[in-house]
N, C-alpha and C positions, 0 to 999 in steps of 0.2 A: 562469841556472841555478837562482836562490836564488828565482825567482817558480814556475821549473817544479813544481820540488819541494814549494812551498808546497801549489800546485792538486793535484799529485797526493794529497799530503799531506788533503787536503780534500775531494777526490773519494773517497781510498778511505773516512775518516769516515764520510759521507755515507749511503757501501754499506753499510759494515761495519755501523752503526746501524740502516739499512734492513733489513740478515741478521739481523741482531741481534731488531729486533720483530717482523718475521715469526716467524722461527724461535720463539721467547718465546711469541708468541700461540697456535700449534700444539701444545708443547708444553705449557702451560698448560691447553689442553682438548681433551687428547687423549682424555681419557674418552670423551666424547660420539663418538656414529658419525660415522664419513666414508668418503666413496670414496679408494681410493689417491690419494697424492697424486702431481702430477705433478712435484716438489719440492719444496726449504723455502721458498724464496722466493717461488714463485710461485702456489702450494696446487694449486688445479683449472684454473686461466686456460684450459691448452693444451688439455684436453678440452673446456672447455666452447664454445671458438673452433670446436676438430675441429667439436662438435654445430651449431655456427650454421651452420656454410658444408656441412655436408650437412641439413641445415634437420631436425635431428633432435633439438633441443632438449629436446622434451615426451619425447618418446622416453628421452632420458637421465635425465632428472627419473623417467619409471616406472621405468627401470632398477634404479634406486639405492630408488627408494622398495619393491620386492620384495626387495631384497639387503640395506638396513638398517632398514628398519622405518618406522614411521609421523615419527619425527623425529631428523634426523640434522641435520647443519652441512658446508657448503665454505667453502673459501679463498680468495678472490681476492687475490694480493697480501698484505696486511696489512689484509685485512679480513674479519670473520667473518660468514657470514650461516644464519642456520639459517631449515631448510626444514620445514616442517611439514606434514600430512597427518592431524593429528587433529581429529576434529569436537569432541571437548571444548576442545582448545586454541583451536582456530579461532572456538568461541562466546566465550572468554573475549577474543581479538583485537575482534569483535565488538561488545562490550559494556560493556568497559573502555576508552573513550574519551582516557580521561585519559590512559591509561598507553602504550598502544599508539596513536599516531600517525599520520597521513596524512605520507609523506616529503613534506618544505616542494621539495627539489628535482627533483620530477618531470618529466619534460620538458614534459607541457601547461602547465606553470603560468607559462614564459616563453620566448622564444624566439631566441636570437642578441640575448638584450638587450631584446627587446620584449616588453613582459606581453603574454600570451593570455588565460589565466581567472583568474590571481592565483591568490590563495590563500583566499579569502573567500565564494569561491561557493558556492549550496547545494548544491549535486553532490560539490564537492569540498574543500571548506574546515572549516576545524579548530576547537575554541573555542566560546567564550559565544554571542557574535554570531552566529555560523553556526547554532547551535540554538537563538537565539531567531526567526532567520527562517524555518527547517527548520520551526519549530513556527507558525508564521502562515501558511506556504503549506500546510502539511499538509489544511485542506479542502481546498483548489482539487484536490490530486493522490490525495485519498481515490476509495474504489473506492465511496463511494455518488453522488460528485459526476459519475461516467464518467455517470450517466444525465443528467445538466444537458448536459454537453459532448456528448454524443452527436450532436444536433440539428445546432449549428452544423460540428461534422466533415463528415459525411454530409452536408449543404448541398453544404460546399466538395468531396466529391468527386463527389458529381452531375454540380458543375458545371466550374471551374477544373481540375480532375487529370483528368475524363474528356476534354475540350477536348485538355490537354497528351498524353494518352496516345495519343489520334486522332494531333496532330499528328507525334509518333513513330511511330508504328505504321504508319498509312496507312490506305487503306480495305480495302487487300487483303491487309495484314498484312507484316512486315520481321523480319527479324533485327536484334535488339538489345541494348545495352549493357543488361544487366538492370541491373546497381547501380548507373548511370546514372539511370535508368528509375524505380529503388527511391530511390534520393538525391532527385529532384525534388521526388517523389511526398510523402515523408515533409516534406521542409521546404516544401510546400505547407499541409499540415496546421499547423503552425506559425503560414504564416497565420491560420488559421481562428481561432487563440488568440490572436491581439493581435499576433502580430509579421507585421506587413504594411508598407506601403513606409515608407523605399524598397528595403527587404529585397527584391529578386528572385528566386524559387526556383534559376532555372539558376544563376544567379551563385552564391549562397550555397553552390548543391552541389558547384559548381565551385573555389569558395574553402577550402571546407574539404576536399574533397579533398587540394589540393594543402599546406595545414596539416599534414593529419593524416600524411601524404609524409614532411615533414618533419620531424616529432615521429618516426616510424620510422627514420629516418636519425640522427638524434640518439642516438636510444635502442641501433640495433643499431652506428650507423657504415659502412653498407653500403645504397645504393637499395634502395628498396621500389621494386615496379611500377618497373621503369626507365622503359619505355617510355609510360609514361604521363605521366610525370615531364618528362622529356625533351619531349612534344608540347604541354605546357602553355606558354602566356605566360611570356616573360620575365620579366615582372615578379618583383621578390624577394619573399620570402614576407614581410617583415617588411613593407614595403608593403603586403600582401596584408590582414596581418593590420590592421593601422594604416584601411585602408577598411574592413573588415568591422566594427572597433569602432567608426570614424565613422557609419555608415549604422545600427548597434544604435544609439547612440548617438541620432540624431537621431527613429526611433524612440521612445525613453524620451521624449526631449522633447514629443513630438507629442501620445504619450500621457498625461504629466504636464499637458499645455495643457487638452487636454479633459477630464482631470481635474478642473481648476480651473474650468473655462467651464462643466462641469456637460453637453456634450457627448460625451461615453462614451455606445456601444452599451448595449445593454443587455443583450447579450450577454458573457459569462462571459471577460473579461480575463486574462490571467497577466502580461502585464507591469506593467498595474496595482496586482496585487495584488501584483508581486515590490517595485514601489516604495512599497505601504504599508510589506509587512516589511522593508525596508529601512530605512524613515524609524523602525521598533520598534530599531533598536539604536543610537540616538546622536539627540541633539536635532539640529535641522535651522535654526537659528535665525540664522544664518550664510551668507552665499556660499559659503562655501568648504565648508561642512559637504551646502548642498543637490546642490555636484559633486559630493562624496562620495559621496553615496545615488546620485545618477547611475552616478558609475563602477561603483558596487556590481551594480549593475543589470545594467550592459551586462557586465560579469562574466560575470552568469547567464547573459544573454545568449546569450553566446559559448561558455558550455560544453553550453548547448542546444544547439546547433546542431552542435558536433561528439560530443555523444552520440547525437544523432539517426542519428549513421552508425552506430552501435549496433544500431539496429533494421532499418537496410540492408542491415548484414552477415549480422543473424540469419532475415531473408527469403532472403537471397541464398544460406547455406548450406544454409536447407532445400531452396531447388531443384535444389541439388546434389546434396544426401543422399538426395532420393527420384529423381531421374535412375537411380539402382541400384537404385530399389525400385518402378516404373511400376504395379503394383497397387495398391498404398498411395497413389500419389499420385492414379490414376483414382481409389479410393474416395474420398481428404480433395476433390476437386473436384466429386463427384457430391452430396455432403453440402452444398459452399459453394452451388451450381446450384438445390438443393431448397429450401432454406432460405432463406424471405424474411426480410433486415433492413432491417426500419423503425425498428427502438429498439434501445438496450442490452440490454434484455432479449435479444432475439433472436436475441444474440450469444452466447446462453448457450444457443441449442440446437446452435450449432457445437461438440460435445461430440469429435467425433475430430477434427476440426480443432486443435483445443485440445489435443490429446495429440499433434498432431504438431508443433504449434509446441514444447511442455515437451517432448519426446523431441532435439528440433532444438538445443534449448539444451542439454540432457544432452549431446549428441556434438559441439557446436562452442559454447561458449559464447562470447558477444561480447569479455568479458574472459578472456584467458585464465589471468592470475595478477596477484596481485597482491602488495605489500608494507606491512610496516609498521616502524616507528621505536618504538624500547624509551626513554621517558622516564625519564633518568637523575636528574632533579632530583626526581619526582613519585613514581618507586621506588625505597624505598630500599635502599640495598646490603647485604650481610651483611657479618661483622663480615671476612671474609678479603679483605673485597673483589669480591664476585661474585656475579652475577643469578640468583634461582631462577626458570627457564623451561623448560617441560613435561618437569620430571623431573631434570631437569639443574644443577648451577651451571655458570654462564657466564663467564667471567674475559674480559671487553673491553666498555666501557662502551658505552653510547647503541647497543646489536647492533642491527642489522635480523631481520626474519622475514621471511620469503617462503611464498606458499602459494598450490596451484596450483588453479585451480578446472575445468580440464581434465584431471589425474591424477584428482581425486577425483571427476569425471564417468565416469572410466571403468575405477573401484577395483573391482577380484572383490569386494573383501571386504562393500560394497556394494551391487551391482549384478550382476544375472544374466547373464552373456551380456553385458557391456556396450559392444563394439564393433559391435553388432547395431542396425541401428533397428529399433525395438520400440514401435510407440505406443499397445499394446495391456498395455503392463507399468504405464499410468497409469489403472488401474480407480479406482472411486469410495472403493476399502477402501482403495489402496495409500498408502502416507506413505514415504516416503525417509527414513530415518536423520537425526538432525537435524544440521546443517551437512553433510552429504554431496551435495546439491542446491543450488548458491548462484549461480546464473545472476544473481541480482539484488544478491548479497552478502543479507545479512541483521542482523539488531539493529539499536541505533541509526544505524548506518551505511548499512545497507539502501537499497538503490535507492527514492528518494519519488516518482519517475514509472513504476512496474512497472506500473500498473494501467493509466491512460495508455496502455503502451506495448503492452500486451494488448491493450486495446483497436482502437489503432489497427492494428495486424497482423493483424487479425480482420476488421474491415472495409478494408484494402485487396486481404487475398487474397480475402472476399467478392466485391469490384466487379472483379477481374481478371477470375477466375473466369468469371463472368456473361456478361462482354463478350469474351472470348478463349479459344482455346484455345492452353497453352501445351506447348513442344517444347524441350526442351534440347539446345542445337547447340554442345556443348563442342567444344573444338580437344581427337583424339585422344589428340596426338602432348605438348602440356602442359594438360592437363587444371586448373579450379580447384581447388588444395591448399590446407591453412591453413599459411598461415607461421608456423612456428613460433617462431620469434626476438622476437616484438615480444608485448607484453603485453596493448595492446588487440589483438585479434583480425583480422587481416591478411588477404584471400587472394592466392595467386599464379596468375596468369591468369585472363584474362577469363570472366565467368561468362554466356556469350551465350546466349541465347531464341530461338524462331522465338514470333510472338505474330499468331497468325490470328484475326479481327474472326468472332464467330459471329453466326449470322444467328438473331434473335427475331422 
């Protein structure tokens, strides 16, 4: 009887404490706007679950951002996170590196226990180190170096992606898995910059597939894609991941071999040059220091390769998006059809192509939101104890911010008409609001392969173009949606093509 009482005794503590800082927390910053709450305990949980499971997430985020303004705060639990929707605050998230943070526990950064990208990658990583390599790759992914790379791209889709597209397609044309199609396609190109065997395209696209699965299951607690999920290999993902960092891995080697032997193309490396900037942030003078630079590598590696689904998803929604606009899309393919590219340059007479790719990111951007982490050690507090952030003080240390780059894609307050595709609102005068447009993020943070990734989306709806005409053969009855729950940018249901071989 004298142990029951104990435990109840303990358990109610436990609660009472738990009521106790919630409740405290809420009251503490009540100032700041919020949506009702759904209690003291629990703040927004039960609406914002309601929003996942009718996949209306984005939706409640604009709600709330027309009903309290540009920066309000929820509750989850006993945690505060404020939501933002200003472009000044958003430049200062931006720009202030020190202060505002990359969360250390995102889900890509590890997985059931197995590193994925770490924490040190150039894509994704924090710190000195990161921007001393940020700053030594920055040729290779500048927008004057896209005319060097150009060559060897356009080689490999002459040859290898036109072979693989045949092979899909047939001679008399199929319906097909387009983001299948768009996956191969894009980590073929990959080759063409140094990462070649024993990297295999199918496999790679196959592997990070089922990765990036996983990361959405982590992140919402709820299958992504079931059914795709489900028809994949057995094998566990952490396996999965453990080959794909062996085969990067052996890569790096290959490439570090003929480094040394003085064997290197002559052609324009990235994984080479991710292992100079690598060996720039620590002497290498050690075994143990030369794995280092290794791991660091196959790091980037590995978050190349599931960013590259970034550029799949952003192909794959614009065929979506123009599926309801068959004008717009007969004109962007009559333009890619006229238009001979033999160079980068010529990639710059795809002028409405080009407004309908930046319109396609305006209405589905790849990331759909993002977060960041308030350094409590690096800012300091006010005398009462509390954060000044955008306009506010904040009473709960180390807060998060969240800020959505699909709300502010499709804000009245900057954008006409914004649930409209419109690829004609990107004339030569127009400029978007500054941080109102952030498909790439921007500031020091900013996306360092956008050019790259323009590039390459230009010359694969080019060479589609050319060789196919394409037909969008969505299923009625579930049509592809963007899931709205998951941060990197999701769809639900299959995004299928009829793709007919045109006769030259």
């Amino acid at each position: 009887m004298y142990l029951l009482l104990t435990l109840a005794a303990l358990v109610g503590i436990y609660f009472g404490k738990r009521y106790w800082c919630s409740a405290k927390l809420k009251w503490d910053n009540r100032h700041i706007p919020t949506p009702p709450l759904d209690g003291w305990i629990v703040g927004h949980v039960y609406t914002l679950n309601k929003a996942r499971a009718n996949n209306a997430l984005l939706d409640t985020v604009m709600k709330w951002r027309k009903e309290l303004g540009k920066n309000y705060c929820i509750f989850m639990n006993s945690v505060l996170l404020m939501i933002t929707h200003d472009p000044v605050v958003l430049k200062e998230l931006a720009t202030n590196v020190d202060v505002y943070r990359k969360a250390m526990d995102l889900p890509n950064r590890a997985i059931r226990g197995q590193k994925l990208v770490g924490t040190a990658s150039i894509l994704s990583g924090n710190g000195k180190n990161w921007a001393i390599k940020r700053k030594a790759m920055s040729h290779f992914f500048s927008k004057t170096n896209m005319d060097a790379l150009f060559p060897q791209c356009k080689e490999h889709l002459d040859r290898q992606i036109m072979d693989m597209w045949h092979e899909k397609v047939g001679a008399k044309g199929s319906v097909v898995d387009f983001h299948d199609l768009m996956a191969v396609t894009y980590v073929h190109f990959l080759q063409s910059l140094g990462m070649d065997d024993p990297l295999e395209p199918q496999k790679v696209a196959d592997m990070t597939l089922r990765i990036l699965n996983e990361i959405s299951i982590k992140e919402t607690k709820t299958l992504i894609s079931y059914k795709k999920f489900t028809q994949m290999k057995a094998q566990s993902v952490i396996e999965i991941v453990k080959e794909l960092r062996q085969e990067s891995l052996e890569v790096v080697k290959k490439t570090s071999k003929d480094m040394r032997s003085g064997q290197l193309s002559d052609k324009q490396n990235m994984v080479a040059d991710l292992i100079d900037a690598s060996r720039l942030t620590g002497k290498t003078n050690t075994l143990l220091k030369h794995n280092m630079v290794f791991d660091k590598v196959v790091d980037d590696i590995m978050t190349v390769c599931l960013v590259t689904d970034n550029l799949v998803k952003q192909t794959c929604t614009l065929f979506m998006i123009l599926e309801k606009y068959p004008t717009i899309q007969e004109r962007m393919f009559k333009e890619l059809r006229e238009v001979e590219v033999e160079s980068n340059r010529d990639l710059r007479n795809l002028k409405f192509t080009e407004k309908c790719i930046l319109e396609g990111m305006r209405m589905a951007p790849a990331l759909l939101r993002g977060l960041r982490t308030s350094s409590q050690r690096e800012k300091p507090l006010n005398a009462d104890g509390s954060h000044d952030f955008a306009g506010y003080k904040i009473y709960n240390k180390g807060f998060r911010i969240a800020y959505n780059h699909y709300v502010m894609h499709h804000d009245e307050e900057y954008w006409t008409d914004p649930y409209t595709f419109n690829p004609d609102r990107w004339t030569k005068d127009f400029v978007p609001v500054e941080f109102s447009y952030t498909p790439f993020w921007a500031g020091s943070r900013g996306c360092i392969g956008k050019h790259l990734a323009m590039m390459l989306m230009k010359l694969t709806l080019s060479g589609l173009a050319k060789r196919y005409d394409v037909e969008q053969r969505f299923d009625k009855e579930n049509p592809p949606e963007i899931n709205q729950n998951v941060a990197p940018m999701k769809l639900k249901n299959e995004v299928t093509c009829f793709l007919r071989p045109r006769k030259t």
